[in-house]
C-alpha positions in Angstrom: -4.3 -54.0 35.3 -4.4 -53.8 31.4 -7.3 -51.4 31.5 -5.5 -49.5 33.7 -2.0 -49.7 31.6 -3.8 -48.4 28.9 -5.3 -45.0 30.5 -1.5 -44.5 32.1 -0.5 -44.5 28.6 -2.9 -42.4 26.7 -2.1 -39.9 29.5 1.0 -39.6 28.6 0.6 -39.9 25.3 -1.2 -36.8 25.6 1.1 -35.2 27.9 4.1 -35.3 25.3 1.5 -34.5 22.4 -0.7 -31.9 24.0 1.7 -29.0 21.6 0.9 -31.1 18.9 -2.9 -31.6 19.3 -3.1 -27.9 20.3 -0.4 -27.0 17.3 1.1 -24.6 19.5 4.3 -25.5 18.1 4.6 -25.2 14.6 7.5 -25.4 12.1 8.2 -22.5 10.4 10.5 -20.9 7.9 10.6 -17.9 6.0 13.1 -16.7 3.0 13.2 -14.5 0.5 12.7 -15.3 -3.8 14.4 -12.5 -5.7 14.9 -14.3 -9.3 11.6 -14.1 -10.4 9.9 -12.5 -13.8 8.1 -9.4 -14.0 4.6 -9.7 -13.6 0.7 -8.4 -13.9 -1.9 -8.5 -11.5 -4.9 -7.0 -10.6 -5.1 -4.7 -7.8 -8.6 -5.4 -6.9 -8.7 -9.1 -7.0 -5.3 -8.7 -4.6 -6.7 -6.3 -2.4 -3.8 -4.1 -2.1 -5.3 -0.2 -0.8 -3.1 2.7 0.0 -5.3 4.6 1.6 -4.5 8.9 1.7 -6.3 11.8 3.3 -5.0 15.6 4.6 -4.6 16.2 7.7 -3.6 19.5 9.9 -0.7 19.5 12.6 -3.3 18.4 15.4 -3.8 15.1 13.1 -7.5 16.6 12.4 -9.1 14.8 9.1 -9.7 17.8 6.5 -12.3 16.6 3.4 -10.4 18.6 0.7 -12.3 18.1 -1.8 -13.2 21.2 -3.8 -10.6 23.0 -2.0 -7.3 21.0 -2.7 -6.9 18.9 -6.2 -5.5 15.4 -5.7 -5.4 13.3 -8.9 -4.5 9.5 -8.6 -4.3 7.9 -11.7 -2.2 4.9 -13.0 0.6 4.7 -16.0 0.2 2.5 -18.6 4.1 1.5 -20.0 5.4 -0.5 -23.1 8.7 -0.4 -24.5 9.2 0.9 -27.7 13.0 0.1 -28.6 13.4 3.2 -30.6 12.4 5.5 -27.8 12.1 3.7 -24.8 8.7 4.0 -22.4 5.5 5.4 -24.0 3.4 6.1 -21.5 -0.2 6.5 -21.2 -1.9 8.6 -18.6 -5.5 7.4 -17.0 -7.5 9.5 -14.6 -9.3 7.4 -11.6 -11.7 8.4 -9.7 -11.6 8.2 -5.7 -13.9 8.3 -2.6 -14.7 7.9 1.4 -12.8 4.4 1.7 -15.8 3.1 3.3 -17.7 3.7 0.0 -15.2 1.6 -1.9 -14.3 -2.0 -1.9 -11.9 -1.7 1.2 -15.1 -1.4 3.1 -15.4 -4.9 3.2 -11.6 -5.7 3.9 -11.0 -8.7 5.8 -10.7 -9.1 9.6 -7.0 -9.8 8.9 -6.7 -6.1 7.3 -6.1 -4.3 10.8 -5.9 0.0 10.6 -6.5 2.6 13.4 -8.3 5.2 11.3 -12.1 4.9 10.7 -12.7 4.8 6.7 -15.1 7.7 6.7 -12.2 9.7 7.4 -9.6 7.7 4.4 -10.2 8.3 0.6 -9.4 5.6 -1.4 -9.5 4.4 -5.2 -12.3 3.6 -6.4 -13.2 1.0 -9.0 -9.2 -0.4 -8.9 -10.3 -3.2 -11.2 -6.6 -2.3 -13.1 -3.5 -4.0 -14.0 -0.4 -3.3 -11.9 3.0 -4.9 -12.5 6.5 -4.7 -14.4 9.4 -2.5 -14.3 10.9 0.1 -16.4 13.6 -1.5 -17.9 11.2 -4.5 -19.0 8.7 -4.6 -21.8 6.0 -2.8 -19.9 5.4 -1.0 -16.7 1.7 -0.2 -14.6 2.0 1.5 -11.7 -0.1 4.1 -9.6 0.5 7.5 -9.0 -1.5 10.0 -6.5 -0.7 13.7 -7.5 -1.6 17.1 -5.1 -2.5 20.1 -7.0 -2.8 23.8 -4.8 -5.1 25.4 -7.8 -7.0 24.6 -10.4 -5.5 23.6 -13.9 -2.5 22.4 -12.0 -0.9 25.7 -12.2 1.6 26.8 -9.6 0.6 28.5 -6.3 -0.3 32.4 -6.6 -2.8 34.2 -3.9 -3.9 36.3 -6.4 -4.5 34.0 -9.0 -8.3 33.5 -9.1 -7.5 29.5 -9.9 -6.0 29.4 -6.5 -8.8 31.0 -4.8 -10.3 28.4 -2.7 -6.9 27.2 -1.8 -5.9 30.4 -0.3 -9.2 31.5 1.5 -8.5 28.3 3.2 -5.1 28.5 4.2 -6.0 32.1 5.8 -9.2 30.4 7.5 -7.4 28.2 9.2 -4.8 28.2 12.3 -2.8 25.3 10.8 0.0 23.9 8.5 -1.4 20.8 6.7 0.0 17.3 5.9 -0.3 14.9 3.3 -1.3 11.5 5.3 -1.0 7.8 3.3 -0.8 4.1 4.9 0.6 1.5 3.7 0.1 -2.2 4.3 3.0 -4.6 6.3 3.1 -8.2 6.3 3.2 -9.9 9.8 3.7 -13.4 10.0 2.4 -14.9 13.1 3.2 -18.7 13.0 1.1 -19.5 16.2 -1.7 -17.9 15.4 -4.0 -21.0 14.1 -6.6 -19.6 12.5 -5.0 -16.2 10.9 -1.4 -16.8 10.3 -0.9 -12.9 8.3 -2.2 -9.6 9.1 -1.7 -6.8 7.0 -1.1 -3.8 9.4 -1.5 -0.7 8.2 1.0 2.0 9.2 1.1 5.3 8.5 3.6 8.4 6.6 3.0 12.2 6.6 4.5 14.7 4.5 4.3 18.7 5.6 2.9 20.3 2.9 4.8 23.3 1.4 4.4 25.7 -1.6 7.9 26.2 -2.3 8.8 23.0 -2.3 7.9 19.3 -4.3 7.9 16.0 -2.6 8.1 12.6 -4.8 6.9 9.5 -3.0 8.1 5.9 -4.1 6.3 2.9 -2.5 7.3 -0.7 -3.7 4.8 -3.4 -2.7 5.9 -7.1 -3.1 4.0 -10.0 -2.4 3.6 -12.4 0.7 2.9 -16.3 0.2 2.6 -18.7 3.0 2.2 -22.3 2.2 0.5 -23.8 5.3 0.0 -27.1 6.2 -2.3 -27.7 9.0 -3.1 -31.4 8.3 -1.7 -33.8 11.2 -2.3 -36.9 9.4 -0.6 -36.3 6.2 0.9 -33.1 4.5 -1.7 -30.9 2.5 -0.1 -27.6 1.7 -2.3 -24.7 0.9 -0.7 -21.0 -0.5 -2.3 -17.7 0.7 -1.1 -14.4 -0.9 -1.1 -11.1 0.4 0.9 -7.7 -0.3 3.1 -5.5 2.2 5.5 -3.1 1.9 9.0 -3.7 0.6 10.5 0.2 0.5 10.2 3.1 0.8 11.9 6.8 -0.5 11.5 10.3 -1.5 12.6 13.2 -3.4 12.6 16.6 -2.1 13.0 19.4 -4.8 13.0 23.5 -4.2 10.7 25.4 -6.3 12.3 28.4 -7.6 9.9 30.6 -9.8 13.2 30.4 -12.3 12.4 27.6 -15.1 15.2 24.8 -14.2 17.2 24.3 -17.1 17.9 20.3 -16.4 14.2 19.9 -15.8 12.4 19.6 -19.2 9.1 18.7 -18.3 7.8 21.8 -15.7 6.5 20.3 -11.7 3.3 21.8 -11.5 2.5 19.9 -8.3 3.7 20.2 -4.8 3.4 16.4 -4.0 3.3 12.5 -5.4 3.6 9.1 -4.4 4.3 6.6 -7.0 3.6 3.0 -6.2 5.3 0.4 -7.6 5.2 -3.7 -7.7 8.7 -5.0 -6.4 8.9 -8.1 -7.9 10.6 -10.3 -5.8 8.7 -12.5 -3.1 8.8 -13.1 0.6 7.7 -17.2 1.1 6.7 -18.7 4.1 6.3 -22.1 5.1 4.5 -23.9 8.3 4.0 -27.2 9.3 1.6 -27.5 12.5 
């Protein structure tokens, strides 16, 4: 009878417990950290890609290269109390995303294009962080040019050559194509509680007109605890999406009075750190 006792009770021991053993219940909880300090990281050591390509209306990849001029490069900030911002300009280079570090993403990084047909920066081994009303300021900028030199668009300009004998060799408008990373926090999921998810924003692509991208980014930590016996907390980080906006401006072949500094591109997306944080917690 005590033998027997004893296996009733482990039954239903494991009966009320089998969510537990199986931690198919966790506790969760998720809020938001706004007060926090401006900050520098490293965008390669965070893994945060944007990838970018062009695209025509049929969603068909186009490898512009030689034909189009896209120019990412990141802005170096730091506040000079007499005139504000002085800002230094640095070229990057970019490639095929599967010839760059994203190539190796994790199985958590989830994105419905194949890399072969993304470009991406390469060697992003570069500081990214502040705000522009702090002491300094690093953020990334991706910049389409229609001719060489940067000048504006003219058919019969022989800097805008290439551009032009492709526009007329084609049956197609074309789009300027990024993705960008969201957070998802999946509390059931044992083994990979985030996934980045990678969704994506086009952009027609116009001569008379300028487009001006701005992509915050903010961070994602989860402090998991998936120790039954006693509570050992461990903090994962990832980066997501926080907003984004744009700026659409006509361009008339007037100089506008109000703007001092001359657009000479028909397209950029700025990306910014938002420096506030979104926590999680779970408990299994």
């Amino acid at each position: 009878m005590t033998f027997i006792y004893i296996i009733v009770c482990i039954i239903i021991f494991l009966g009320f417990s089998y969510e537990d053993i199986y931690r198919l219940n966790p506790i969760s909880s998720k809020s938001e950290i706004t007060d926090i300090k401006p900050r520098i990281i490293n965008l390669k050591k965070e893994k945060i890609w944007i990838p970018f390509r062009i695209v025509t209306d049929e969603n068909k990849f186009v490898d512009h290269r030689g034909i189009l001029y896209i120019i990412p490069y990141y802005v170096e900030g730091i506040n000079n109390k007499e005139i504000g911002m002085e800002l230094n300009y640095h070229i990057l280079s970019y490639k095929l995303c599967n010839e760059t570090e994203m190539g190796n993403k994790p199985d958590n990084y989830k994105i419905d294009v194949p890399l072969n047909e993304l470009f991406c920066i390469d060697k992003d081994d570069i500081p990214f962080g502040g705000n522009w009303s702090g002491d300094y300021i690093y953020y990334l900028a991706i910049s389409l040019y229609l001719c060489d030199e940067g000048i504006y668009f003219n058919s019969s300009d022989l800097r805008c050559v290439k551009a032009n004998n492709f526009f007329n060799s084609i049956n197609s408008s074309l789009s300027f194509d990024f993705y960008y990373p969201i957070v998802q926090f999946q509390p059931t999921n044992y083994q990979i509680p985030l996934s980045i998810i990678y969704k994506n924003y086009f952009y027609e692509l116009s001569v008379y007109s300028y487009k001006l991208e701005k992509l915050y980014i903010q961070e994602h930590v989860l402090s998991d605890d998936k120790n039954i016996i006693r509570n050992n907390y461990q903090n994962t980080s990832f980066w997501g999406i926080s907003s984004l906006y744009g700026d659409d401006y006509y361009l008339s072949e007037e100089e506008d009075p109000m703007i001092k500094n001359k657009i000479n591109q028909i397209y950029t997306m700025e990306i910014y750190m938002d420096y506030g944080l979104i926590y999680y917690t779970r408990t299994i």
